[in-house]
C-alpha beads as a LAMMPS data file, in Angstrom:
LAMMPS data file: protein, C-alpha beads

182 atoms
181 bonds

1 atom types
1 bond types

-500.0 500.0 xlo xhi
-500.0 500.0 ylo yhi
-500.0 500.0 zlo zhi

Masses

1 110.0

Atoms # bond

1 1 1 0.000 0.000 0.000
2 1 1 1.637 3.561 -1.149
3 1 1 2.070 5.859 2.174
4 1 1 -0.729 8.922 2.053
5 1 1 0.011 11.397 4.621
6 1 1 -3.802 12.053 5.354
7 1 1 -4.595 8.510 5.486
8 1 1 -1.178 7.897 7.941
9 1 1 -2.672 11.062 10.110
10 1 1 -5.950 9.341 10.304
11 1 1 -4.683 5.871 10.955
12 1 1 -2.123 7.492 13.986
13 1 1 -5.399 9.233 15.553
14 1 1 -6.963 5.601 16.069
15 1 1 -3.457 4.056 17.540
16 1 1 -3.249 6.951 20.276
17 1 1 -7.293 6.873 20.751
18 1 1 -6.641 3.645 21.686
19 1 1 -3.486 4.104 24.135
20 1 1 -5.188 5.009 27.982
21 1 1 -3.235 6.969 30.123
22 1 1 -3.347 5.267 33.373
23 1 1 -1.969 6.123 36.689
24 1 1 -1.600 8.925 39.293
25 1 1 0.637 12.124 38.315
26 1 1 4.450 10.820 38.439
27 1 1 3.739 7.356 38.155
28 1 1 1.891 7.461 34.785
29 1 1 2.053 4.651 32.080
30 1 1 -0.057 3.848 29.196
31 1 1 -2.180 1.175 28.368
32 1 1 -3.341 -0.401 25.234
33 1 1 -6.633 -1.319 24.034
34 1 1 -6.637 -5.017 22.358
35 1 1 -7.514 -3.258 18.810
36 1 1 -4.296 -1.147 19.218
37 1 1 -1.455 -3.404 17.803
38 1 1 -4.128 -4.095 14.812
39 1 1 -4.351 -0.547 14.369
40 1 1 -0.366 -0.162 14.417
41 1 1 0.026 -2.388 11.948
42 1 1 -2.230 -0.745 9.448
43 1 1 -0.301 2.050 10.334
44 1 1 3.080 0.987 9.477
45 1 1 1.670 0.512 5.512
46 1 1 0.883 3.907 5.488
47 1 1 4.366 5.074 6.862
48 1 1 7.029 6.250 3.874
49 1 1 10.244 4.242 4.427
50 1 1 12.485 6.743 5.723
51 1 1 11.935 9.817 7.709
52 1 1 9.653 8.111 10.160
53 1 1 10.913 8.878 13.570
54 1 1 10.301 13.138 12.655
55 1 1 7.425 12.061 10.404
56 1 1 5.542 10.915 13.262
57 1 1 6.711 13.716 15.787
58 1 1 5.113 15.917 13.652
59 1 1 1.956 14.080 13.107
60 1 1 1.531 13.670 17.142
61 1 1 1.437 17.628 18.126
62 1 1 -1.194 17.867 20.324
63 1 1 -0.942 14.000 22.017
64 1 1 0.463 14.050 25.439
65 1 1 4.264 13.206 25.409
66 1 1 3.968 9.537 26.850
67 1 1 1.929 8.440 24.570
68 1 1 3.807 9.642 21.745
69 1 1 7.144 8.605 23.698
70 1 1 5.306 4.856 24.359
71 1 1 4.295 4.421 20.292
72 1 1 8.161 5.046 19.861
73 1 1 8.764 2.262 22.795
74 1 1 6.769 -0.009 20.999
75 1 1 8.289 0.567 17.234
76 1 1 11.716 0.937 18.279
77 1 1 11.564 -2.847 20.123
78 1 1 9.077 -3.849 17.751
79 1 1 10.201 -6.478 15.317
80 1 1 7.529 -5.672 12.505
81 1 1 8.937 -2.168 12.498
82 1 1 12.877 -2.797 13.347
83 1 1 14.548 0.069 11.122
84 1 1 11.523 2.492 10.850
85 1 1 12.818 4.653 14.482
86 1 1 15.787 5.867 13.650
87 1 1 16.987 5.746 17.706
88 1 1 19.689 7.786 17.359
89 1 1 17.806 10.627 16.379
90 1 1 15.472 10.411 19.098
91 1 1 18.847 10.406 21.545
92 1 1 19.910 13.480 20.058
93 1 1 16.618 15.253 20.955
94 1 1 18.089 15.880 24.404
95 1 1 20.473 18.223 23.027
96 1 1 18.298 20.123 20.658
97 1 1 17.126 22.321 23.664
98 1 1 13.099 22.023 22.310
99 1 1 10.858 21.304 25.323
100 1 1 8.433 18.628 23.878
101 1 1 11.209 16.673 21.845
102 1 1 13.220 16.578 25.582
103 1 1 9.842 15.268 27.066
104 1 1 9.614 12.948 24.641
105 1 1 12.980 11.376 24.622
106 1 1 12.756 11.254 28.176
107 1 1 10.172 8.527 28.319
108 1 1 11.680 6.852 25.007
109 1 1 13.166 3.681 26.396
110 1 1 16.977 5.265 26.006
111 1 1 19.517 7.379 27.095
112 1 1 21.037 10.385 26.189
113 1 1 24.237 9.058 24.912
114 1 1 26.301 5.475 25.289
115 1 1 28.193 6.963 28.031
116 1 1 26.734 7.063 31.010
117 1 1 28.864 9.719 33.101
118 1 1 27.437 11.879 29.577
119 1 1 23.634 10.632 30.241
120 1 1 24.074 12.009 33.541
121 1 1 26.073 15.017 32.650
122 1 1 23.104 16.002 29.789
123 1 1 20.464 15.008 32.416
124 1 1 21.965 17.246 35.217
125 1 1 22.074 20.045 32.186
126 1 1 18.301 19.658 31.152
127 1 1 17.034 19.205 35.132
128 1 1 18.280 23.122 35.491
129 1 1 16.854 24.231 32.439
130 1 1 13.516 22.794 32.112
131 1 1 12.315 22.336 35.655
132 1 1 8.919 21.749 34.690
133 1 1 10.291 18.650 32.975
134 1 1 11.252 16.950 36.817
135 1 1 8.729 14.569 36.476
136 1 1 10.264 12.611 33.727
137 1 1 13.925 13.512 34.045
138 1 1 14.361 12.345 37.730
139 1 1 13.001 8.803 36.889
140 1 1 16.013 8.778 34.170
141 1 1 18.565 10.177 36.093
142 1 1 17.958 7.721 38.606
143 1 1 18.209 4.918 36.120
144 1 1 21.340 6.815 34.979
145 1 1 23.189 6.221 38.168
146 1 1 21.828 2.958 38.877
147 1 1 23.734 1.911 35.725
148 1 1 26.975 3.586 36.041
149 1 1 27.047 2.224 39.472
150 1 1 26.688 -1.358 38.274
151 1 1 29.361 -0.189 35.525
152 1 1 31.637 0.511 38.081
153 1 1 30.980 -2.046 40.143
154 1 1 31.775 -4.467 37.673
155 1 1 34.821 -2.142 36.722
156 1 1 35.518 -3.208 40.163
157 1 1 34.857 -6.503 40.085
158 1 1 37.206 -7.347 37.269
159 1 1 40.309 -5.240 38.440
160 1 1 39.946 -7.465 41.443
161 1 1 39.393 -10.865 39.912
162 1 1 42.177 -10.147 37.032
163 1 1 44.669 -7.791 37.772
164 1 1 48.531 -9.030 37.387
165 1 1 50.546 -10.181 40.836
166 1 1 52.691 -6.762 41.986
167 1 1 55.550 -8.882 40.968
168 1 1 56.216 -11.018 38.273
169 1 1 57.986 -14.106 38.695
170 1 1 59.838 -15.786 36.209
171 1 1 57.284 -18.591 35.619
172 1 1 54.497 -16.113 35.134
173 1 1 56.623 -13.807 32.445
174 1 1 57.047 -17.047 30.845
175 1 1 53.847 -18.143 30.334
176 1 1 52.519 -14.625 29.003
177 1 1 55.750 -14.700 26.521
178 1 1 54.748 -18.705 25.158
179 1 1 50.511 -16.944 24.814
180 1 1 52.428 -13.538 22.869
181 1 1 54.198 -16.503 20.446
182 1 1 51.045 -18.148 19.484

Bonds

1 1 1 2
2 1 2 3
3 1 3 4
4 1 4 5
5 1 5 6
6 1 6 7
7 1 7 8
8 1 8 9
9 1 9 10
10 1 10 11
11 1 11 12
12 1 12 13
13 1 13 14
14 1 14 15
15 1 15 16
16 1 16 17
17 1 17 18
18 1 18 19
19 1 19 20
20 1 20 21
21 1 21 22
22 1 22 23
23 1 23 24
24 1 24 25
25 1 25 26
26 1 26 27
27 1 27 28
28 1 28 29
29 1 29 30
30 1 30 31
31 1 31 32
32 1 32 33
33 1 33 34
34 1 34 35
35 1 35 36
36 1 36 37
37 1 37 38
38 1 38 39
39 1 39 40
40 1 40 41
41 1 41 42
42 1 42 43
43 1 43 44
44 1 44 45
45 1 45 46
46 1 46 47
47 1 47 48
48 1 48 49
49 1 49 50
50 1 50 51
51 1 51 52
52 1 52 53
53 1 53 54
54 1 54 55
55 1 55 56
56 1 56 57
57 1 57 58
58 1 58 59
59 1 59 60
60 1 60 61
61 1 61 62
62 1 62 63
63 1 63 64
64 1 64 65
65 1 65 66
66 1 66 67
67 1 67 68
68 1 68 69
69 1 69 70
70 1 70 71
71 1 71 72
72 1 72 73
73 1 73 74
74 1 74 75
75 1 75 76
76 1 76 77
77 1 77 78
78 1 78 79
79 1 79 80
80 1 80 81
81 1 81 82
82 1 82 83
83 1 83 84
84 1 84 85
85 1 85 86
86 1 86 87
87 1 87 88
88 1 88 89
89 1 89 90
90 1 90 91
91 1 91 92
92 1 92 93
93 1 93 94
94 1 94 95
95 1 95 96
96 1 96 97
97 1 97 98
98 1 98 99
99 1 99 100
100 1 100 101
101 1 101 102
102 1 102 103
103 1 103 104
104 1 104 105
105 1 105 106
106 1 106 107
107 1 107 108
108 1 108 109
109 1 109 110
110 1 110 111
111 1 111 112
112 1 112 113
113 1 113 114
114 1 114 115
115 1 115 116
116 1 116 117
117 1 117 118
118 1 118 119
119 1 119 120
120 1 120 121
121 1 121 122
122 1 122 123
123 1 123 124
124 1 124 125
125 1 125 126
126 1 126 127
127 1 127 128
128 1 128 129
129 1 129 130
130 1 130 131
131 1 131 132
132 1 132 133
133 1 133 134
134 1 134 135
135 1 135 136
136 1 136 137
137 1 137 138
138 1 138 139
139 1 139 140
140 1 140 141
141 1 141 142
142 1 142 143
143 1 143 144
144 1 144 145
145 1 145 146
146 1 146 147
147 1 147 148
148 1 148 149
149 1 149 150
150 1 150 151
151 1 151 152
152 1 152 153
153 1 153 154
154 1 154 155
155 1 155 156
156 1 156 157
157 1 157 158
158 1 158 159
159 1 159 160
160 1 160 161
161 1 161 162
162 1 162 163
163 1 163 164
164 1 164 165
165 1 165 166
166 1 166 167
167 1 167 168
168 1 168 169
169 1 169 170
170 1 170 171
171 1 171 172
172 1 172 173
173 1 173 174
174 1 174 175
175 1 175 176
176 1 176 177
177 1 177 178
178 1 178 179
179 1 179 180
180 1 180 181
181 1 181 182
């Protein structure tokens, strides 16, 4: 089926009509109707091949951020429609300073960058400039640290279980020079 732009807006209106904000203020989440995934799949033959992830940005002005940021959940982990979110872009929406695209990406199912001490960096950044956006950038800053803590506790964990003797015995250098021969 070609992709029609009216026909793709009309198709997204039924997909979010049938996503249900549930949940009191902070610990929101969205549920889905059992015609939803039907009605995301018709959507996806509407969908051009590339430009999707901005595509549907600006299709969904108007529809609160977590259920915009949950249809990108779904797509981005969803095998039907591997390749359509382009990911990255959504991670660089944190630095593009625009207030819905941060609120957005905040409740996307990634972080700001691959590093984490940068996640938390960006996150510490955005928390000062949009404190109206608490609500959904403490939840990821605490995810944030809960990961570079487990990064550095496996850090930890493997300078302790394989870090070289102080000294170096003559058996040991000769053993690492027979594994450099092979």
């Amino acid at each position: 089926m070609p992709s029609s732009l009216p026909a793709a807006r009309e198709q997204l209106e039924l997909v979010y009509s049938l996503m249900y904000i549930e949940g009191r203020p902070g610990y929101e989440q969205v549920a889905f109707a059992d015609l939803m995934f039907t009605a995301l799949s018709d959507l996806l033959d509407y969908l051009p091949e590339e430009g999707v992830t901005e595509l549907l940005f600006r299709l969904s002005e108007g529809v609160d951020a977590i259920k915009v940021a949950e249809l990108y959940n779904v797509l981005i982990w969803s095998t039907d429609a591997r390749g359509m979110i382009d990911a990255e872009e959504i991670q660089e929406w944190f630095y593009t300073k625009q207030r819905r695209r941060i609120e957005i990406a905040a409740q996307v199912d990634l972080f700001p960058s691959n590093s984490m001490d940068e996640s938390e960096r960006v996150i510490a950044g955005l928390r000062k400039q949009f404190p109206d956006l608490e609500h959904v950038l403490k939840p990821l800053a605490k995810e944030v640290k809960a990961q570079l803590k487990e990064e550095r506790a496996w850090s930890d964990y493997r300078k302790e279980t394989f870090e070289m003797p102080k000294e170096m015995t003559p058996g040991i250098m000769k053993i690492i020079k027979d594994i450099k021969l092979r």
